[in-house]
C-alpha positions in Angstrom: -83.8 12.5 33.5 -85.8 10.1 36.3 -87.7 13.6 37.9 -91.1 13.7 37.3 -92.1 16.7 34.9 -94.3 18.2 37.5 -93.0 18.6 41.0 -96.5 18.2 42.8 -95.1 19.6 46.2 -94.1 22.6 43.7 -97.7 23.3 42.3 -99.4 26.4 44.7 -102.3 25.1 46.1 -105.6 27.2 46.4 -106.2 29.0 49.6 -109.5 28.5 51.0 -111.7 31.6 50.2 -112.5 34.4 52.8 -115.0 36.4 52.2 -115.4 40.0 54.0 -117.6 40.1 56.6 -121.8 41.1 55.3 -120.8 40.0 52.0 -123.5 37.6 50.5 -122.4 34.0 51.1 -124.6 30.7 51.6 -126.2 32.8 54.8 -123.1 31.8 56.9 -120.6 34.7 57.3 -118.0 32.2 57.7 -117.9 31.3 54.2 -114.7 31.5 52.1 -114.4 34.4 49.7 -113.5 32.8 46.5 -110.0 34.0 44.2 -110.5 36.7 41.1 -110.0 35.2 38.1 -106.9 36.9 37.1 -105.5 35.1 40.4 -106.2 31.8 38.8 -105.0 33.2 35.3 -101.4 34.1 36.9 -101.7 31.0 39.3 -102.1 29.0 35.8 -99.4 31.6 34.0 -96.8 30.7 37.4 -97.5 26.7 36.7 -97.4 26.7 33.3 -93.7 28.7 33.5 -92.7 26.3 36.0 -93.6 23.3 33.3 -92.1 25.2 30.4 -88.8 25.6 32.4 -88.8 22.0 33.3 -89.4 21.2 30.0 -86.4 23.2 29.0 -84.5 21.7 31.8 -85.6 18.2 31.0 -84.8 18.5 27.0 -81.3 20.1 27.8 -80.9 16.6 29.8 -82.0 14.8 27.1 -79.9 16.3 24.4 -76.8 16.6 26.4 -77.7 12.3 27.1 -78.5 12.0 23.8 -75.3 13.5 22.7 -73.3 11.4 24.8 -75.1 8.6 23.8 -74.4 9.1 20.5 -71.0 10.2 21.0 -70.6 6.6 22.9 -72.2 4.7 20.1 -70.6 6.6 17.5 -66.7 5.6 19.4 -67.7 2.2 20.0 -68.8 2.0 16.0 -65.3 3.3 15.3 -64.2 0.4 18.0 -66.1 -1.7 16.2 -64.8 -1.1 12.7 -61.3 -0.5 14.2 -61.8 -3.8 15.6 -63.8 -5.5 12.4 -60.4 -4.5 10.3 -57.7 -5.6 12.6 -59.8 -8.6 12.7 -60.2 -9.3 9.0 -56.8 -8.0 8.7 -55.6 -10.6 11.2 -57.6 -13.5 9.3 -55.9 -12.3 6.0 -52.5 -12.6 7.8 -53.3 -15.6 9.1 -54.6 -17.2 5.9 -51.5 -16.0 3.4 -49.7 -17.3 6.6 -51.3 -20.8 6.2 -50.9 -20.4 2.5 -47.1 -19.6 2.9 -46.4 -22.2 5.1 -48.5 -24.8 2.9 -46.3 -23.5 -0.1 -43.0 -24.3 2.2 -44.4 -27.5 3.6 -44.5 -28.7 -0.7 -41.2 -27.1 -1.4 -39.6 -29.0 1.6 -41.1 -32.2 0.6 -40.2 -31.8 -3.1 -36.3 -31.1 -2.1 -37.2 -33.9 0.1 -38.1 -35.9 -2.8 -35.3 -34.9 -4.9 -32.7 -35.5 -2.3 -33.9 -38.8 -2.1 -33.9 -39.2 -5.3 -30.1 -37.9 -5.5 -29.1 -40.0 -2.9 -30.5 -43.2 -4.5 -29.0 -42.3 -7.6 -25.4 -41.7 -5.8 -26.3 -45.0 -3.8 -26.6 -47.1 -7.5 -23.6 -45.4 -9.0 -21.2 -46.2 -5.8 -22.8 -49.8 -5.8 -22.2 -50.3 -9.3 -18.7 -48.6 -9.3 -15.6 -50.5 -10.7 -13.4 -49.4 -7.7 -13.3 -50.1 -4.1 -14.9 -47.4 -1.8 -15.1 -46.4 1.9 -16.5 -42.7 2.7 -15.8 -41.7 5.9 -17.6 -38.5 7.7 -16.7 -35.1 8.9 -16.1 -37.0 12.2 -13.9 -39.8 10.6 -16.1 -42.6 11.2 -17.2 -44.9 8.6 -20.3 -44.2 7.0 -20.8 -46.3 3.8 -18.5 -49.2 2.1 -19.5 -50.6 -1.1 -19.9 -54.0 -2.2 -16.8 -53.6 -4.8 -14.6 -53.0 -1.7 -16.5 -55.6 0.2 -15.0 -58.1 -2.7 -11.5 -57.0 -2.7 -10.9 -58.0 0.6 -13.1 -60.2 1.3 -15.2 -58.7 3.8 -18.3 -59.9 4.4 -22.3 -57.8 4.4 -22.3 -58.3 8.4 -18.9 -57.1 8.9 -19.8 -54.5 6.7 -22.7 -53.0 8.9 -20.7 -53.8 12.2 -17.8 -51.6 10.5 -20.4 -48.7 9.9 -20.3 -45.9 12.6 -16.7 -47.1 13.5 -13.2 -44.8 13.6 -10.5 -44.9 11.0 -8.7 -46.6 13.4 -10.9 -49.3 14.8 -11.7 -50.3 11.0 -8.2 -50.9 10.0 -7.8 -53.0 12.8 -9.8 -55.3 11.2 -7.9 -58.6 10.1 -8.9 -58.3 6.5 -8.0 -54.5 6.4 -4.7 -54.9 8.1 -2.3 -54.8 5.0 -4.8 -51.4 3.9 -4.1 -49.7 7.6 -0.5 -50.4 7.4 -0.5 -48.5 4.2 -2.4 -45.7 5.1 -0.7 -45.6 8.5 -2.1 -43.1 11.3 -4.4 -41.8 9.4 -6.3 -40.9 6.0 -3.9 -38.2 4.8 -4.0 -37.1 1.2 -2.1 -39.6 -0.9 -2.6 -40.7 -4.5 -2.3 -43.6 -6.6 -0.3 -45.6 -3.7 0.2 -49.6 -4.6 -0.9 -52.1 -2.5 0.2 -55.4 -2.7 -2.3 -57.6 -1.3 -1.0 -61.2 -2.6 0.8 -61.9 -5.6 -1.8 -61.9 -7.8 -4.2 -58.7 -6.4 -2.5 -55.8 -6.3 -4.5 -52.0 -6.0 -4.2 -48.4 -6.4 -5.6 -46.5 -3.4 -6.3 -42.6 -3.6 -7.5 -40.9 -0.6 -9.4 -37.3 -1.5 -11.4 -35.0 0.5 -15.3 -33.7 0.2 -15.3 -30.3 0.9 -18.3 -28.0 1.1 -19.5 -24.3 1.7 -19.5 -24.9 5.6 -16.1 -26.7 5.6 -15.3 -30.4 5.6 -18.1 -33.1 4.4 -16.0 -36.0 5.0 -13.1 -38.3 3.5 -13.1 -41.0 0.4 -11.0 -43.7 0.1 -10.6 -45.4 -3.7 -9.3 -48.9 -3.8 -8.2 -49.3 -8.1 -7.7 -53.0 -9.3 -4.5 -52.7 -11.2 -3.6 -56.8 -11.0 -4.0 -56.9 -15.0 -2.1 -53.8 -15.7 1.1 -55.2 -13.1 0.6 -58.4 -14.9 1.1 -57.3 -18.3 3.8 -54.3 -17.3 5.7 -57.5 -15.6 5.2 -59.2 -18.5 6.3 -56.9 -21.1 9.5 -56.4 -18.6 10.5 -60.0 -18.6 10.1 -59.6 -22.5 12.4 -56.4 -22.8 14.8 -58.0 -20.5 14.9 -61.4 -22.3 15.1 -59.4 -25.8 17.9 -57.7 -24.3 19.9 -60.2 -23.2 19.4 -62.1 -26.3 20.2 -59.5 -28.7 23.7 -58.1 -26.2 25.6 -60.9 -27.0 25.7 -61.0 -30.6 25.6 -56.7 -30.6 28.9 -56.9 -28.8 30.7 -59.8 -30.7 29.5 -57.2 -33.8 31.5 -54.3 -31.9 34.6 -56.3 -31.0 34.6 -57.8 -34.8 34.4 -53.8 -36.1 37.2 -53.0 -33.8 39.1 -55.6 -34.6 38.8 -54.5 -38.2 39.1 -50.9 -38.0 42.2 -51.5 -35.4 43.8 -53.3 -38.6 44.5 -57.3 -36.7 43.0 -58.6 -39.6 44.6 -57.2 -42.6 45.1 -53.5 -43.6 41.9 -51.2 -45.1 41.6 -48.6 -47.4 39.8 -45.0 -46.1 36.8 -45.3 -47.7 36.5 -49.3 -46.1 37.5 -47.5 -42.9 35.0 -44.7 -43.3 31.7 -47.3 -44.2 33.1 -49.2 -41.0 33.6 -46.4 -38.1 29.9 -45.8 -39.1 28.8 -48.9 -38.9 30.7 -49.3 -35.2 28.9 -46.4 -34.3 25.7 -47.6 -35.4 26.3 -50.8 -33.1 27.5 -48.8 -29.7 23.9 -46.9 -30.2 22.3 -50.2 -30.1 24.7 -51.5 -27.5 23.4 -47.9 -25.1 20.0 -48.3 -26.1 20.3 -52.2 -25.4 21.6 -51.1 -21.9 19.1 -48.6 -21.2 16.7 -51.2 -21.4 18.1 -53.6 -19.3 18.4 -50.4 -16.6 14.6 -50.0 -16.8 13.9 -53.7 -16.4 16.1 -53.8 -13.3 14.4 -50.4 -12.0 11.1 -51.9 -12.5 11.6 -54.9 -10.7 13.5 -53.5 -7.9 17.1 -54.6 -8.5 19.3 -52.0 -9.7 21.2 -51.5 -6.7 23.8 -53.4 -6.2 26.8 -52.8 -4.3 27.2 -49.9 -2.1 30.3 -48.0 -0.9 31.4 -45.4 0.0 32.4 -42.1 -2.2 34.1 -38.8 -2.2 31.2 -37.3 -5.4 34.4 -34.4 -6.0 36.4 -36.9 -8.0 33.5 -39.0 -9.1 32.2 -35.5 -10.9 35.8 -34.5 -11.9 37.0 -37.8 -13.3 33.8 -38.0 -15.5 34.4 -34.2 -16.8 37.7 -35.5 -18.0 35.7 -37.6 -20.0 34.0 -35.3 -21.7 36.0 -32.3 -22.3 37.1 -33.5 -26.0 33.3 -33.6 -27.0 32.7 -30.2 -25.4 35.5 -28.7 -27.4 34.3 -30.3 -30.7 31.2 -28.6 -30.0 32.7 -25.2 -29.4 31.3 -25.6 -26.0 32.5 -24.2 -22.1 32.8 -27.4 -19.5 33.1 -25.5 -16.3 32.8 -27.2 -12.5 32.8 -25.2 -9.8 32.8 -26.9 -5.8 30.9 -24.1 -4.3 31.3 -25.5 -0.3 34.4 -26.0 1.2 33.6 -29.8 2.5 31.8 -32.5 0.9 30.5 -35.0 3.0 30.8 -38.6 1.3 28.0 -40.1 0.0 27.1 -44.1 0.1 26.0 -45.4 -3.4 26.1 -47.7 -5.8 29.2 -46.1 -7.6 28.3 -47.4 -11.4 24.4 -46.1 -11.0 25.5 -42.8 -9.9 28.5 -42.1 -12.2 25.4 -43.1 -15.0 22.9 -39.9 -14.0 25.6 -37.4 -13.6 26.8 -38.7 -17.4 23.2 -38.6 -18.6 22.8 -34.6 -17.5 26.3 -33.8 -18.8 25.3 -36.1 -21.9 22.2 -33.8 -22.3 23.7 -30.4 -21.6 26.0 -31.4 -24.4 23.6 -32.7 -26.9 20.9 -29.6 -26.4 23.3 -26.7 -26.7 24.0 -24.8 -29.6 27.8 -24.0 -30.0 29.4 -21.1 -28.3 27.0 -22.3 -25.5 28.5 -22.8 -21.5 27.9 -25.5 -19.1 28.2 -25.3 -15.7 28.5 -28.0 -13.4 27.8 -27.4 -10.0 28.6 -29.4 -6.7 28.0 -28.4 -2.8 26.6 -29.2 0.3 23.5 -27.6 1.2 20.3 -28.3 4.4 22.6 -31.4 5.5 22.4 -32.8 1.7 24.9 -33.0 -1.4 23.7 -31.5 -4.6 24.7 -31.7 -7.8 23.6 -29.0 -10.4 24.4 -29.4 -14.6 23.0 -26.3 -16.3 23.0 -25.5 -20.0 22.3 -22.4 -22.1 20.6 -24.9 -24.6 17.4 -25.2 -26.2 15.5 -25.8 -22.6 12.6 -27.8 -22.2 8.8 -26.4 -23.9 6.5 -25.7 -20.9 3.6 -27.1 -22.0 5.9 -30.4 -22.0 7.5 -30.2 -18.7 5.7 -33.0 -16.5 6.4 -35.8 -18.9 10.1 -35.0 -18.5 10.9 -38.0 -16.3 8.0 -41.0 -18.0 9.8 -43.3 -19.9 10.4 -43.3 -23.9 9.9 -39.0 -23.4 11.9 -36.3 -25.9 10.8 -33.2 -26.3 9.7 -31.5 -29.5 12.6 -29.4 -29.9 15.2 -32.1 -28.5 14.0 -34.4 -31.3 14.2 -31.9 -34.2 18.2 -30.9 -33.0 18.6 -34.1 -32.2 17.3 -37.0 -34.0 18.7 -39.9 -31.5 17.8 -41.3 -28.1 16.0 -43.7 -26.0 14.1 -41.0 -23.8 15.3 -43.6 -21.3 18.2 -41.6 -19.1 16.0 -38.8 -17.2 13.3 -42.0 -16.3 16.7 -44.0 -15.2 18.2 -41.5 -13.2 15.4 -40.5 -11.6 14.5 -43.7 -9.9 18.2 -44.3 -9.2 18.4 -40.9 -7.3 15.3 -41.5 -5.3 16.4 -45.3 -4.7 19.6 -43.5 -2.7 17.2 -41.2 -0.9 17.4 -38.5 -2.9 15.6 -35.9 -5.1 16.2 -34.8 -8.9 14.2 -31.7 -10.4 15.1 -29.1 -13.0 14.3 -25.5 -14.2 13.8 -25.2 -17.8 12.6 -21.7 -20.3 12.6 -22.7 -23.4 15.2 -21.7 -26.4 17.5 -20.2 -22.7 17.9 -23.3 -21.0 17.8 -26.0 -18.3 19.3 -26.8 -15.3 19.0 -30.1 -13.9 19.8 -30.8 -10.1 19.7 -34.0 -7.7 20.5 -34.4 -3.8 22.1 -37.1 -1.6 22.1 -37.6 1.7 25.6 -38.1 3.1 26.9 -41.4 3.8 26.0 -42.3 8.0 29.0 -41.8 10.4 30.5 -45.3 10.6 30.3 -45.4 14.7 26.9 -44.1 14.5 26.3 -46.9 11.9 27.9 -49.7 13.8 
């Protein structure tokens, strides 16, 4: 493309002329002899094909530079666009990018805002709550005590926030949590409605429960229930029942022993129909006279002294002496008494002899009152896991389902109990429930309704007198 379009060392150059020798020249024979014209024509026709093939040459060049030329300008305009695009492209991206993380940065700080919100809201309703509260965390250090537990026992807003951050342990160390640690013992184990007697006049409730979430445990609450009124007025209303009691036994029994006295004929003989009004009316008085002792039992039971003395007992005469006892009514009622001892030895038992004879005669007393005739009951006494059981079961009316935790509250009859039989305290299962577990041992029952119940308790065996001394 850079050579010149006329190579000048190229271009023939014209030979001097000769002329022949006598020919006519400027009077000197050594004159040149000047070219034809047709040599000058073909000199011109020679140069002017060496110029058109240059020319040829020279625009091949330039077409074949154009071309790449082109070709480069036309790849580096794709570049260009390629690159334009990615470009925008990337500005796009970048710009829903901002736009997205703009629309995360408000959603974070509205659930920012809301949990706040939550957390103030959970904050008023703790502060404001009726009942003592500690929460502990997943790690079982204390992370918030509220100012209702602060009042219970006395603790004060700096021993509060020194408390914060601290292990179950290390906080009921604390002096005024002391009597709460002993309670709960090692631990913050699951327990519910436990008493805890503070002084005589404070007594509380205390609950422990678990927060659980999605990923596991969240941590551990700890309620602390006032229940001083409520023990106040339960101790009240049992002094009243046990005053009431005691008042209305002694003229009840003079009553009995009166009727007796009559219907026995030591003062003066009776006709049958005098006799008849009379044996009812005797009757009438040894239903108040049980119901008169049930009472008394619950007062004792509720303020902790209905034990008495303890000795030592062999249960297969206790439970064969009371089935004596009963064996009259059972045949009245067209009814099977049956005990069986199904283990070869009975370890003796240590209890108060009186409050046990009274639960094995209030599940006998039951079986009998809730089975139709033609019924069986079986009573059933053995040794079993190091304990002594004692099984009554019935073919009776059994106990509705829907009915079965009340069984042992005080004052409770089922439906069907009351319509086939209209008396009774709902006293004995409350009685001999709390006089079983006051020996250390355990009552429960099966029950289907309209096939019937059987009621069992256990004992431990009475220690080995060596061992004991």
């Amino acid at each position: 493309m850079n050579q010149p379009l006329i190579d000048k060392n190229n271009i023939p150059r014209p030979e001097k002329a000769v002329f022949p020798s006598g020919a006519k020249g400027s009077g000197n024979e050594s004159e040149p002899v000047l070219p034809s014209r047709a040599d000058e024509i073909r000199e011109l026709n020679e140069v002017k094909s060496q110029l058109e093939e240059a020319k040829n040459i020279l625009e091949i060049r330039v077409n074949a530079k154009t071309k790449a030329l082109r070709d480069l300008a036309s790849g580096l305009e794709e570049e260009v666009k390629a690159r334009t695009q990615e470009l925008r492209q990337k500005v796009e991206e970048s710009e829903n990018s901002r736009m997205a993380l703009m629309n995360m940065l408000e959603d974070m700080e509205d659930l920012r805002r809301r949990a706040e919100e939550e957390k103030e809201k959970t904050l008023a309703i703790i502060t404001a709550l009726a009942d003592g509260l500690m929460f502990f965390d997943h790690h079982d250090r204390l992370a918030l005590i509220n100012p209702r537990m602060e009042s219970f026992f006395g603790i004060t807003r700096i021993e509060s926030k020194n408390m914060t951050g601290q292990s179950i342990a290390e906080c009921f160390r604390a002096p005024k949590l002391k009597l709460l640690g002993k309670l709960m013992g090692d631990g913050l184990a699951n327990i519910s409605r436990k008493e805890l007697f503070l002084d005589e006049k404070n007594v509380f409730e205390v609950s422990v429960l678990e927060v659980a979430g999605h990923a596991g445990k969240i941590g551990t609450i700890l309620l602390v229930h006032d229940i001083s009124r409520e023990k106040m007025v339960e101790k009240m209303k049992t002094e009243f029942v046990s005053i009431a009691a005691h008042q209305l036994r002694t003229p009840i029994s003079a009553i009995k022993w009166t009727l007796r006295m009559i219907l026995d004929g030591d003062l003066g003989p009776i006709n049958e129909e005098q006799e008849e009004f009379l044996d009812k009316t005797y009757k009438s008085n040894e239903r108040m006279i049980n119901l008169i002792n049930d009472l008394l039992n619950v007062t004792r039971i509720e303020e902790g002294r209905h034990l008495y003395t303890l000795t030592i007992a062999d249960m297969e005469e206790v439970v064969a002496g009371l089935m004596a006892n009963y064996e009259d009514i059972a045949r009245q009622k067209k009814l099977k008494l049956n005990f069986e001892k199904i283990s070869p030895i009975i370890p003796p038992v240590k209890v108060d002899l009186e409050k046990i004879k009274l639960v094995i005669s209030n599940l006998i007393e039951n079986a009998l009152k809730y089975t139709p005739a033609g019924g069986n009951i079986f009573v059933t006494l053995g040794e079993e896991e190091g304990m002594v059981f004692l099984e009554v079961k019935d073919t009776g009316i059994g106990i509705p389902e829907e009915q079965q935790n009340r069984v042992f509250t005080k004052y409770f009859r089922g439906a069907n109990a009351i319509k086939a039989e209209t008396e009774g305290t709902g006293l004995g299962l409350f009685i001999a429930k709390n006089i079983v577990e006051t020996h250390g041992g355990s009552i429960g029952f099966v029950s289907k309704k309209d096939e019937g119940t059987a009621f069992s308790f256990t004992l431990p065996p009475a220690p080995d007198p060596l061992i004991e001394a």
